[in-house]
Residue frames relative to the residue before (quaternion, step in Angstrom):
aa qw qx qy qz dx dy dz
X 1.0000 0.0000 0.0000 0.0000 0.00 0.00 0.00
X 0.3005 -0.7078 0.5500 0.3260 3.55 -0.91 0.65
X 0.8141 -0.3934 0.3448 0.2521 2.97 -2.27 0.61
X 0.4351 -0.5780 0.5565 0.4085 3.79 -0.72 -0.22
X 0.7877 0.2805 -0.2272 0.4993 3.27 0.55 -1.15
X 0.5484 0.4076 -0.6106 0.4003 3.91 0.58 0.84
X 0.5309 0.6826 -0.3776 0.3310 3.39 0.73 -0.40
X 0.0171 -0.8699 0.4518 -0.1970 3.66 0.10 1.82
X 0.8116 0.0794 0.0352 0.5777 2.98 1.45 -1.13
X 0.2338 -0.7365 0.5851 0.2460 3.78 -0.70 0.69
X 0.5009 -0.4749 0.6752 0.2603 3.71 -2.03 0.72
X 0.2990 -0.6264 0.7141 0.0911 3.54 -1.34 0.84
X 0.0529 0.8384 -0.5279 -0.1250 3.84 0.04 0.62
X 0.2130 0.8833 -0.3488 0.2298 3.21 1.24 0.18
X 0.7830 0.2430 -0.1015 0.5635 3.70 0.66 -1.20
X 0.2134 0.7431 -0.6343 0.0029 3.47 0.30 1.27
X 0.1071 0.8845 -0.4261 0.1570 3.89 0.03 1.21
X 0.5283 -0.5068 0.4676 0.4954 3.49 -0.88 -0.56
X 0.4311 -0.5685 0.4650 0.5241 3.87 -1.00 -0.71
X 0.6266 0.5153 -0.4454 0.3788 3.44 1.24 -0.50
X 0.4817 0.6442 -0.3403 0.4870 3.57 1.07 -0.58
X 0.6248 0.3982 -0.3864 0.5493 4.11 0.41 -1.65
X 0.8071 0.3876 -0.3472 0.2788 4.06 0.02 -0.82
X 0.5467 0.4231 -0.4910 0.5301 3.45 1.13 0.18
X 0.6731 0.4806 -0.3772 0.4166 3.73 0.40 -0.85
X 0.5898 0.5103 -0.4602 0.4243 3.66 1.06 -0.91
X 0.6788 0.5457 -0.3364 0.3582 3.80 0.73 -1.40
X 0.7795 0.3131 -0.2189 0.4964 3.63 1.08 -0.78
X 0.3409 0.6501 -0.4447 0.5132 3.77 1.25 0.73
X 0.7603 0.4878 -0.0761 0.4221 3.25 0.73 -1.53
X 0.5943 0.6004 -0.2220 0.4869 3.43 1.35 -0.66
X 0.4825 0.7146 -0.2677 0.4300 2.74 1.57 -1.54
X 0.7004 0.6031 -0.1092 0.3659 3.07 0.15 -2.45
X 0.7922 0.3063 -0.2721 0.4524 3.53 0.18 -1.39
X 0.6570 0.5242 -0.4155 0.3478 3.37 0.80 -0.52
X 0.7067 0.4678 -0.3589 0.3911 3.35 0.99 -0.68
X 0.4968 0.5998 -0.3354 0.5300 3.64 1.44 -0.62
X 0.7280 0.3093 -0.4533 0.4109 3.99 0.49 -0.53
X 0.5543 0.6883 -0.4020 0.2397 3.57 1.02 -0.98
X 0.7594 0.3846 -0.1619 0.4992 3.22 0.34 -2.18
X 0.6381 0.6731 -0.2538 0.2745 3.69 0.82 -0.12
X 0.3818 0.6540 -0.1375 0.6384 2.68 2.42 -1.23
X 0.8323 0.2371 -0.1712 0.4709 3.63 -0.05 -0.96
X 0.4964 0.5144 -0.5002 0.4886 3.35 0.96 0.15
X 0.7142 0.4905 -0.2579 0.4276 3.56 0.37 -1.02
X 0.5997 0.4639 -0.3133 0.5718 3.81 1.00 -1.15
X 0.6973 0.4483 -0.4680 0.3063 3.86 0.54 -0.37
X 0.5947 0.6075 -0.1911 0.4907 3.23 1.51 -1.94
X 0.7776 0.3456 -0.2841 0.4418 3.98 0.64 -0.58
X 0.8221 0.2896 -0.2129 0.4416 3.56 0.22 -0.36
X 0.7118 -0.5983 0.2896 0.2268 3.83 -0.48 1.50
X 0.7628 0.4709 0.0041 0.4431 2.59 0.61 -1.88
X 0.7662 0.2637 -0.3371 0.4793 3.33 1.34 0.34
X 0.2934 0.6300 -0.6573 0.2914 3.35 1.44 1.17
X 0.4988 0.5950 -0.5935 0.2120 3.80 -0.48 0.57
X 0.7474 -0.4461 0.3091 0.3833 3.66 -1.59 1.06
X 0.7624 0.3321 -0.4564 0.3164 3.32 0.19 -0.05
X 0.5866 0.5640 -0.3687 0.4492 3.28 1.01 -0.76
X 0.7252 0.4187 -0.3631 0.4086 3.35 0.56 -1.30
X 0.6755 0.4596 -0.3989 0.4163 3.97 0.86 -0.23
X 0.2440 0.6527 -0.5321 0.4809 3.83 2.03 0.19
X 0.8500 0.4621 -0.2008 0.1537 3.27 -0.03 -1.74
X 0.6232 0.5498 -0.2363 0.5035 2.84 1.62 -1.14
X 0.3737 0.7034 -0.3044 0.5225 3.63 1.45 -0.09
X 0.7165 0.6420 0.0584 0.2665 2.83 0.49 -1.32
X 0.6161 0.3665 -0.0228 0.6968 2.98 1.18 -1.74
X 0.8407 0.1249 -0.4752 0.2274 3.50 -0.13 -0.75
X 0.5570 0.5090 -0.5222 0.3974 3.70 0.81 0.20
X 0.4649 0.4840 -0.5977 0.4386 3.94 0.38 1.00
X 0.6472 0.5100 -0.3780 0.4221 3.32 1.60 -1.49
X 0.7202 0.6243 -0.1679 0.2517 3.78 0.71 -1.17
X 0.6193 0.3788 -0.2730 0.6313 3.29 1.91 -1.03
X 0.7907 0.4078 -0.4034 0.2141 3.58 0.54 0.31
X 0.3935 0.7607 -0.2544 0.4493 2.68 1.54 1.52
X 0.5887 0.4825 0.0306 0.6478 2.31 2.43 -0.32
X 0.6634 0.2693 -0.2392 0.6559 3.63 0.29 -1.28
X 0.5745 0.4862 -0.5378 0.3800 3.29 -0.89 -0.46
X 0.7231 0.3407 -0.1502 0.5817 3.66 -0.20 -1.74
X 0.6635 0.3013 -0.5740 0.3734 3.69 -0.23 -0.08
X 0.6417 0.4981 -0.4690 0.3466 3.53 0.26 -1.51
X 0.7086 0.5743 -0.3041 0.2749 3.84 0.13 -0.96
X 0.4387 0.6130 -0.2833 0.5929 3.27 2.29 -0.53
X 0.4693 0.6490 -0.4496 0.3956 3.57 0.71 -1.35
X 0.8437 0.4759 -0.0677 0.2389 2.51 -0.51 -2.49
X 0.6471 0.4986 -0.2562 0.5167 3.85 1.60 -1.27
X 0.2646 -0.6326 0.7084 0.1676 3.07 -2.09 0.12
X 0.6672 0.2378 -0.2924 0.6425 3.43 1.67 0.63
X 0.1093 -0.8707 0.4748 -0.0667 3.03 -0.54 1.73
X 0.2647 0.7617 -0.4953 0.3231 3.73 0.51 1.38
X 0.1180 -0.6711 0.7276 0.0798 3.64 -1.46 0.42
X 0.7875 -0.3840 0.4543 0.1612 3.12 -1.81 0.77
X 0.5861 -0.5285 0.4657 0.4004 3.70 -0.86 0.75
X 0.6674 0.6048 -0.2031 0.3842 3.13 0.65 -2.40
X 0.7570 0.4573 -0.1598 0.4385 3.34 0.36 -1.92
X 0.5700 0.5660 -0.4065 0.4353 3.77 0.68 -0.26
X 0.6306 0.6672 -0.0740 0.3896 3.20 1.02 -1.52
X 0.6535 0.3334 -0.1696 0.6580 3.66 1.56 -1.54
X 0.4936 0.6029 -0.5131 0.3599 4.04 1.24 -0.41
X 0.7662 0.5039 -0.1291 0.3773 3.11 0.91 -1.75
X 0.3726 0.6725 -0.3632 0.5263 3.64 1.61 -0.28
X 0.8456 0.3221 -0.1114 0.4109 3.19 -0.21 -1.97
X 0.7231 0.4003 -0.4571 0.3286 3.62 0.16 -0.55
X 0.5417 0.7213 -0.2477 0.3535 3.24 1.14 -1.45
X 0.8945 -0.0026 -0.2031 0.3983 3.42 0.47 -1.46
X 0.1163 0.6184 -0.6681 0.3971 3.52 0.89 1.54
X 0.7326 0.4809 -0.3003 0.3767 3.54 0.10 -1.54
X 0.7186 0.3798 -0.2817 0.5099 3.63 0.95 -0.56
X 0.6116 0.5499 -0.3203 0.4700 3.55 1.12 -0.48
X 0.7771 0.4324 -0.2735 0.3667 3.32 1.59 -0.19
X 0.3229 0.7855 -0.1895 0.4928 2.80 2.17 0.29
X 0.5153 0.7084 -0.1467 0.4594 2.98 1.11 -2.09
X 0.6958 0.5059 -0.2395 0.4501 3.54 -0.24 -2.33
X 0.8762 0.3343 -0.2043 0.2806 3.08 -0.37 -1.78
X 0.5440 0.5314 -0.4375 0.4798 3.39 1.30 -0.08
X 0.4248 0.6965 -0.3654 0.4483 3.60 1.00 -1.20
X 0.8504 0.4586 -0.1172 0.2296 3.35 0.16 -2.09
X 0.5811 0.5692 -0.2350 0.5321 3.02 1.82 -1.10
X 0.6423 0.3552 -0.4732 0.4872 3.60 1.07 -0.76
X 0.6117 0.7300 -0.2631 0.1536 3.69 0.42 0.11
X 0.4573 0.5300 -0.0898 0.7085 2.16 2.22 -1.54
X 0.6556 0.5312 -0.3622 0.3960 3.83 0.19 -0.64
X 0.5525 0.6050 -0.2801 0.5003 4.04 1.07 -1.08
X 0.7477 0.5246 -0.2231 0.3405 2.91 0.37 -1.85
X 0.7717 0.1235 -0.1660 0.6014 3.84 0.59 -1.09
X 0.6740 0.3623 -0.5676 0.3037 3.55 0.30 -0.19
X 0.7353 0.3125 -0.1063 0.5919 4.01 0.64 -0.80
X 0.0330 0.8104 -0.5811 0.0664 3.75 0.44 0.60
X 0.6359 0.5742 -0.3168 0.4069 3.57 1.04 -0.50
X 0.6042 0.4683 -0.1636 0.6236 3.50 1.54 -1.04
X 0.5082 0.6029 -0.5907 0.1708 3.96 0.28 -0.93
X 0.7987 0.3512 -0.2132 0.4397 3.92 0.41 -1.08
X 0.3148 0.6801 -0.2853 0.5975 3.08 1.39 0.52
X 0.8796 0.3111 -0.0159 0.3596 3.12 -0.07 -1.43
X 0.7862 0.3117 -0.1210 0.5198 3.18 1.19 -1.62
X 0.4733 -0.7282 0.4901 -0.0743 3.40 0.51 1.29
X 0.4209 -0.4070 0.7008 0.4074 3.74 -1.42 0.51
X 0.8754 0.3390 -0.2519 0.2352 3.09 -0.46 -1.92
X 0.5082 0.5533 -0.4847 0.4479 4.11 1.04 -0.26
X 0.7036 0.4654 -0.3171 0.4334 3.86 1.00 -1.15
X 0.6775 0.3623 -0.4516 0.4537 3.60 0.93 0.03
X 0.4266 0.6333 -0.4899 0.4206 3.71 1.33 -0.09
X 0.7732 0.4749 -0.2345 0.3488 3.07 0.22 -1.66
X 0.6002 0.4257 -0.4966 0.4604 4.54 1.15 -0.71
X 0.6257 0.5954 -0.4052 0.2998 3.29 0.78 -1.03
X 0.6023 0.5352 -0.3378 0.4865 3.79 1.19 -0.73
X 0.6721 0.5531 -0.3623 0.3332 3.37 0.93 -1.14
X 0.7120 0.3399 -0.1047 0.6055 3.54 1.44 -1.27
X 0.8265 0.2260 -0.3971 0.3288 3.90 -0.03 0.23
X 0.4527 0.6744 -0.4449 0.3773 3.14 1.30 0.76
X 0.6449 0.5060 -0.1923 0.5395 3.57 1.02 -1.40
X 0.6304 0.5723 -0.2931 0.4350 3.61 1.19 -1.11
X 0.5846 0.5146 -0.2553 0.5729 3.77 1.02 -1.18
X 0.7400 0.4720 -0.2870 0.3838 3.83 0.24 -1.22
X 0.6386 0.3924 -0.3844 0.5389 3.89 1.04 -1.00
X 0.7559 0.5058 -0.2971 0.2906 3.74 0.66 -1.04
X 0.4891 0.6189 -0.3433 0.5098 3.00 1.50 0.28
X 0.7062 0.4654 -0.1214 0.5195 3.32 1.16 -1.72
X 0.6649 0.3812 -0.3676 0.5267 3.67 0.70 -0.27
X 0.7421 0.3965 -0.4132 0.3483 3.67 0.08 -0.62
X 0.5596 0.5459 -0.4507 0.4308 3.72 1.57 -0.34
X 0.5547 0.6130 -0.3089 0.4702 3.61 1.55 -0.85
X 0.6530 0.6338 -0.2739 0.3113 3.53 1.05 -0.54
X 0.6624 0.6415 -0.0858 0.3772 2.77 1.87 -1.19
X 0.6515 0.6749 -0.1970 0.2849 3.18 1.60 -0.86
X 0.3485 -0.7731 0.4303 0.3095 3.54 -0.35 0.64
X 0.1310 -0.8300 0.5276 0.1247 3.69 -0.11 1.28
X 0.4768 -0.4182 0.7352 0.2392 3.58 -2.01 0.97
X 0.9371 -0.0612 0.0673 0.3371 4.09 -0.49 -0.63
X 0.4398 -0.7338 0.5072 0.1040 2.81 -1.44 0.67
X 0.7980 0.3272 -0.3882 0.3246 3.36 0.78 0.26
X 0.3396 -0.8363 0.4285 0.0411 3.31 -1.15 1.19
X 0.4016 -0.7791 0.4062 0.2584 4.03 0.19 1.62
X 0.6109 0.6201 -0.3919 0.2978 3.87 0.90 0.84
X 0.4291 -0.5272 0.5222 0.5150 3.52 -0.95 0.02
X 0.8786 -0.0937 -0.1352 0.4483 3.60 0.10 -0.13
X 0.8436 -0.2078 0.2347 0.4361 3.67 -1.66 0.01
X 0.2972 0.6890 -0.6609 0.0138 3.81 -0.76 0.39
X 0.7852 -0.3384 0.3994 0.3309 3.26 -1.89 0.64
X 0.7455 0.3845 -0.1629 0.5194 3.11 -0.13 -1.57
X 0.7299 0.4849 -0.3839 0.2910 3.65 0.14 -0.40
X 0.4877 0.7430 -0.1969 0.4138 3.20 1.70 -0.74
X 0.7629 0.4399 -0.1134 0.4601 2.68 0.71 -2.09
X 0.5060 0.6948 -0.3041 0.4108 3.77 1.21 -0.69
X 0.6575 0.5084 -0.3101 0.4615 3.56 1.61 -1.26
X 0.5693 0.7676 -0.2547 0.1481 3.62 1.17 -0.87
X 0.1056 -0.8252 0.5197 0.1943 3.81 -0.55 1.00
X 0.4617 0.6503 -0.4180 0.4350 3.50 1.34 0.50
X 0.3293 -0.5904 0.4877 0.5524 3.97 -0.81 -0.61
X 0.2650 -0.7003 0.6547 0.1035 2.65 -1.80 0.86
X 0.1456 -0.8303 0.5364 -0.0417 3.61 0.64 1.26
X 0.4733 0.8382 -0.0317 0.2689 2.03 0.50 -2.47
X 0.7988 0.1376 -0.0023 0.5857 3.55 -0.53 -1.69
X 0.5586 0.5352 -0.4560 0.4400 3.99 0.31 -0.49
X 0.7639 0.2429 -0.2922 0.5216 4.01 0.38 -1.16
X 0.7317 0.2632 -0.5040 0.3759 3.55 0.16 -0.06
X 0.4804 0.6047 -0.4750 0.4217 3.90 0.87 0.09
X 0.7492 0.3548 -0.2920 0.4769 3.29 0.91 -0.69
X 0.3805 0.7429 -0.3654 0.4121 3.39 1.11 -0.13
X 0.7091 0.4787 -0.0746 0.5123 2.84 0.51 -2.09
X 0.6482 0.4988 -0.2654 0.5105 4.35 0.63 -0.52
X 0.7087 0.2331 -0.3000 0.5946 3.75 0.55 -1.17
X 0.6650 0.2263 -0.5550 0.4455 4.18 0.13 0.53
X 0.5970 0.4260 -0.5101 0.4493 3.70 0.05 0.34
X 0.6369 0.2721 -0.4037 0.5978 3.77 0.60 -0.45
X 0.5829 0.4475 -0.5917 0.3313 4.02 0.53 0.32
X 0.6210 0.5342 -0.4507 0.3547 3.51 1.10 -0.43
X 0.5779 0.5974 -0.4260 0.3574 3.41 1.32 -1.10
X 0.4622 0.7124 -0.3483 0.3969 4.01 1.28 -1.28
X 0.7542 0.4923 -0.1742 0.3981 3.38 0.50 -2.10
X 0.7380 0.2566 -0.2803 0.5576 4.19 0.96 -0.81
X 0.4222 0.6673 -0.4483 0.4190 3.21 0.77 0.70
X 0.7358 0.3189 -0.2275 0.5524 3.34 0.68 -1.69
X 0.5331 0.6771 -0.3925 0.3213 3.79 0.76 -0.62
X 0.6877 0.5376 -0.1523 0.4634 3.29 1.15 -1.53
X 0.7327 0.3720 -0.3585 0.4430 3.49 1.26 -0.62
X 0.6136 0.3732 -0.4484 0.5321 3.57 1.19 0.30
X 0.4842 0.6586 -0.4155 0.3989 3.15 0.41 0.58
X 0.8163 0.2947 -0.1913 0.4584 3.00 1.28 -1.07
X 0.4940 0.5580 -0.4370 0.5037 3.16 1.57 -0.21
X 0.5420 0.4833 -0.4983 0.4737 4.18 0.78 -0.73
X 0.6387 0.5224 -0.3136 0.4699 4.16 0.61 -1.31
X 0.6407 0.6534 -0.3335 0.2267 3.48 0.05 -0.46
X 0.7706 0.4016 -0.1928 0.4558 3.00 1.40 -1.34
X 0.6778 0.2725 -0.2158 0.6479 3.89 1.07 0.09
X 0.6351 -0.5671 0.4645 0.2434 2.90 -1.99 1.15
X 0.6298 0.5598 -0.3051 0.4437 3.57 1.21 -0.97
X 0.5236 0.6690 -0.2026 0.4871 3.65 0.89 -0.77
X 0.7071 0.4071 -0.2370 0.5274 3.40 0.59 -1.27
X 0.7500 0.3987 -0.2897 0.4412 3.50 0.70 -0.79
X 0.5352 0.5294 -0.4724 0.4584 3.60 0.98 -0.72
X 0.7686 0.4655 -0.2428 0.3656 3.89 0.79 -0.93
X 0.5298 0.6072 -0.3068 0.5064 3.34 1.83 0.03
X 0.7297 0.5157 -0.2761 0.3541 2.97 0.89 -1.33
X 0.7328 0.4629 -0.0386 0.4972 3.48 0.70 -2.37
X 0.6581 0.6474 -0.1650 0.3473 3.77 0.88 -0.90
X 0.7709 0.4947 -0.1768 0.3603 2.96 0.38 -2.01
X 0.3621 0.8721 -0.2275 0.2377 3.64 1.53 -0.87
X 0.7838 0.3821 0.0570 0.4862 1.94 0.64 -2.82
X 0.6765 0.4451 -0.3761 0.4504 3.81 0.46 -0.76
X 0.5411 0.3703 -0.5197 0.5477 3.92 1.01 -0.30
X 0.7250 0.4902 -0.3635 0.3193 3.64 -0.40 -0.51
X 0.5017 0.5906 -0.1740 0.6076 3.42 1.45 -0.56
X 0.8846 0.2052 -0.1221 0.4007 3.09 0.23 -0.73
X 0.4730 0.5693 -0.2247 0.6338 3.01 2.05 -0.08
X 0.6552 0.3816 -0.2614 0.5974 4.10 1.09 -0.23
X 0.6935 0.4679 -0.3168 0.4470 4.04 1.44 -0.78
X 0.7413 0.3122 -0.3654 0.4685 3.60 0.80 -0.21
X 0.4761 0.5844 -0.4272 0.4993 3.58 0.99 0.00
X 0.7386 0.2602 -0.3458 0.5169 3.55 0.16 -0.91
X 0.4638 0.5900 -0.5144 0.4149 4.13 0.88 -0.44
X 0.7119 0.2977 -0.2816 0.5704 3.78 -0.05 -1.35
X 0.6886 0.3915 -0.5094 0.3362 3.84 -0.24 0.27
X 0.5455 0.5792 -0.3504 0.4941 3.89 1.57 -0.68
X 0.7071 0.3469 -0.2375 0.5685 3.55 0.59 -1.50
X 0.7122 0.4015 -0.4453 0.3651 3.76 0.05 0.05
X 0.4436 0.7036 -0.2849 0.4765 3.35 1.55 -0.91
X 0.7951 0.2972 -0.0567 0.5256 3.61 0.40 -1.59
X 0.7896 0.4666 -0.1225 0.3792 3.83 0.71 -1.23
X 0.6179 0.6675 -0.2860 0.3014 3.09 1.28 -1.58
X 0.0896 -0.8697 0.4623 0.1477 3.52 -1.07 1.06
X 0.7430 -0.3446 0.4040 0.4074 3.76 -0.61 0.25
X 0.7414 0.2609 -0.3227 0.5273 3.58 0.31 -0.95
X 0.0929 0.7155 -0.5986 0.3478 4.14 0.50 0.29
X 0.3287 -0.6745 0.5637 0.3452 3.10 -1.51 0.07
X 0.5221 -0.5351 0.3202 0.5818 4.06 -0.29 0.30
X 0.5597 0.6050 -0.4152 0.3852 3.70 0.48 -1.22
X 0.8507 0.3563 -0.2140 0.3217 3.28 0.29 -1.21
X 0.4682 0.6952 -0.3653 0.4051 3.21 1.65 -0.63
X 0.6714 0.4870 -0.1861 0.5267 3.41 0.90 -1.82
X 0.7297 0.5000 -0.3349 0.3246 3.50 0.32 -0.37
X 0.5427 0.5981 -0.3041 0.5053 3.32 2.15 -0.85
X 0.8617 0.2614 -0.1303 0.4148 3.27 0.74 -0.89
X 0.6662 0.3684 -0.4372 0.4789 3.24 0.78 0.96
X 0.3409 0.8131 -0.4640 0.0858 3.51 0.93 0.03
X 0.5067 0.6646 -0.1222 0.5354 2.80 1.40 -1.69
X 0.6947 0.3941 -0.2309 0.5557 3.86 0.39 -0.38
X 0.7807 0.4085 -0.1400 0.4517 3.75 1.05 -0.41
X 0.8424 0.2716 -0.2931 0.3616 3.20 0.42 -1.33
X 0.6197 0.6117 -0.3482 0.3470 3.53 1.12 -1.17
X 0.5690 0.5659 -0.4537 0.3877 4.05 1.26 -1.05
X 0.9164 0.1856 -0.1153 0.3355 3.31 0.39 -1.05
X 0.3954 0.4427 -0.6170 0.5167 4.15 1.39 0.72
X 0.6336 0.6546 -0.3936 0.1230 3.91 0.15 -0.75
X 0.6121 0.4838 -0.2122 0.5884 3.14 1.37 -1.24
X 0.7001 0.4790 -0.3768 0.3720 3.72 0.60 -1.34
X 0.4054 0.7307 -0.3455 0.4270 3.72 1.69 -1.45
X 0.8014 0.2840 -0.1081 0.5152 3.73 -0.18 -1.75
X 0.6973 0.3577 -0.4530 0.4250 3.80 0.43 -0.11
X 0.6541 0.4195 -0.4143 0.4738 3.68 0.33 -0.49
X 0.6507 0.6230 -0.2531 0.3527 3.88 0.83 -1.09
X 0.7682 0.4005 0.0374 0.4982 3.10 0.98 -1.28
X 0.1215 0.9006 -0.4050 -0.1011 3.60 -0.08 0.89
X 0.1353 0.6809 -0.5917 0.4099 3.20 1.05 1.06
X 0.6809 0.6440 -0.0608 0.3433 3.29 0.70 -1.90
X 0.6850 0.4016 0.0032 0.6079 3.35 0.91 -1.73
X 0.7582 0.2596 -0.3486 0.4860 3.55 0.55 -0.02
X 0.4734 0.4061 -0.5172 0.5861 3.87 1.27 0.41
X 0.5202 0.7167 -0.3674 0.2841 3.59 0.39 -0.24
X 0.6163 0.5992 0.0013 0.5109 2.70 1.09 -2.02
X 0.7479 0.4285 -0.1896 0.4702 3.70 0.74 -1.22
X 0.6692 0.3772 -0.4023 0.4981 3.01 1.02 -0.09
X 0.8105 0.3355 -0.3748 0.3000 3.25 0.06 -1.10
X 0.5144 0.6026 -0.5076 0.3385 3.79 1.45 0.18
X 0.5046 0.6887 -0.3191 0.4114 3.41 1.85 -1.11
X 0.6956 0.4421 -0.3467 0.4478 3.71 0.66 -0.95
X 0.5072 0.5806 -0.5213 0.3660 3.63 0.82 -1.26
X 0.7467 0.5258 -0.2717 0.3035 3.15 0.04 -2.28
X 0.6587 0.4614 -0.3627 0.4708 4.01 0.65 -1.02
X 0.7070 0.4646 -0.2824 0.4524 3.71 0.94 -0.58
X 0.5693 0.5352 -0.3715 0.5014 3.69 1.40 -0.04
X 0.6780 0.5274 -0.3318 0.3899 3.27 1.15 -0.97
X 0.6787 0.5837 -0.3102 0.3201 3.04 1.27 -1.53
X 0.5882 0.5807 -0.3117 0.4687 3.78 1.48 -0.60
């Protein structure tokens, strides 16, 4: 068994592939990437440019937004460079900031959508109170919750991960996870198990909380035609995106904890990166097609570029 204190760098065993294989995945990694980097960017800009969409929801779109640029680059980056290698390792330290950054994105995206639901919930259940209620200063309460909550909870969970005297160094993922770490440990890891679980049954309390909201929601929506649509329109979004961030981060927990070796690799890789894929790039598309506040700043731009590119011919 190796030393704790030789243990500097971890083995990514993740990419067990050809090279001709790493250069088709690298080409469709990267696609990935840009695609998610133009979306959430798009709506970042359509929010930040046009007035009329300085209002709590949008401005909790954006913050959406942002952190899944902050979160996938915690990820793509370090994978493509795996692609490209034939040595596929990361840094004690750097594991540690992997497991930081992805982690509290995933909770930071949790956060929002709870945030959003309490938003969405004002708006049609107490429409009389919403501007009232939703405050500048509540909307800077509420990012700060969205980001120093998840931030406190990993920095808590990584520095107990830090502590652990590890037996090995190599870890069967494309990238750094908690649970893998802790898996290397010849020490107890109590300790990290109750506050890991801790940290899961309040995030599935937030999931609980836009849950019960949504069902008074729909009973308030039910009784008018106008209702139904306000809850079609502004709503539906959120509960795809929700529910699009709750089974993603699910198949990464149960694979995380359950997942077994005899798996197939495809399916392995597919458990544990979903969560890193699907939500970056249905979310942005979700709130632009859904939303036509959104979709019609969209539109202005991308007719605005055409038109500069007609002239420019």
């Amino acid at each position: 068994m190796e030393n704790a204190s030789n243990i500097l760098v971890f083995t990514l065993s993740g990419l067990n592939m050809t090279m001709e294989d790493r250069y088709v995945i690298f080409s469709f990694t990267a696609l990935i990437y840009q695609l998610i980097l133009l979306c959430n960017i798009t709506i970042i800009f359509c929010v930040a440019a046009d007035k009329q969409l300085h209002e709590p929801m949008y401005i909790f779109l954006c913050n959406l937004c942002i952190n899944t640029l902050y979160g996938t680059s915690g990820f793509y980056p370090k994978l493509m460079y795996d692609l490209l290698s034939r040595i596929h390792s990361i840094s004690y330290a750097a594991c540690l900031i992997q497991i930081f950054v992805i982690y509290s994105s995933v909770l930071c995206d949790l956060s929002t959508l709870t945030v959003m639901a309490y938003d969405r919930y004002v708006a049609i259940c107490r429409p009389l109170q919403y501007h009232s209620e939703m405050t500048n200063l509540k909307i800077v309460k509420c990012i700060l919750f969205c980001w120093l909550a998840p931030f406190i909870s990993m920095a808590i969970l990584v520095l107990l991960t830090s502590r652990l005297t590890l037996c090995g160094s190599n870890i069967e993922k494309l990238y750094c996870e908690n649970w893998a770490v802790v898996k290397l440990a010849c020490s107890s890891t109590a300790v990290n198990n109750v506050i890991g679980y801790i940290i899961l049954i309040v995030y599935f309390g937030h999931a609980v909380l836009i849950v019960s909201s949504y069902i008074q929601l729909i009973i308030k929506c039910k009784a008018s035609q106008e209702g139904k649509y306000k809850f079609m329109q502004t709503c539906m979004p959120h509960l795809l995106a929700l529910f699009n961030v709750s089974i993603a981060l699910l198949f990464d927990v149960l694979y995380s904890r359950y997942g077994s070796a005899s798996f197939p690799q495809g399916l392995r890789h597919f458990f544990a990166v979903d969560f890193l894929v699907m939500p970056p790039i249905l979310n942005p598309i979700i709130y632009g097609l859904k939303l036509t506040k959104i979709r019609k700043q969209v539109m202005g731009i991308l007719l605005s570029h055409c038109s500069c590119q007609n002239v420019k011919s």
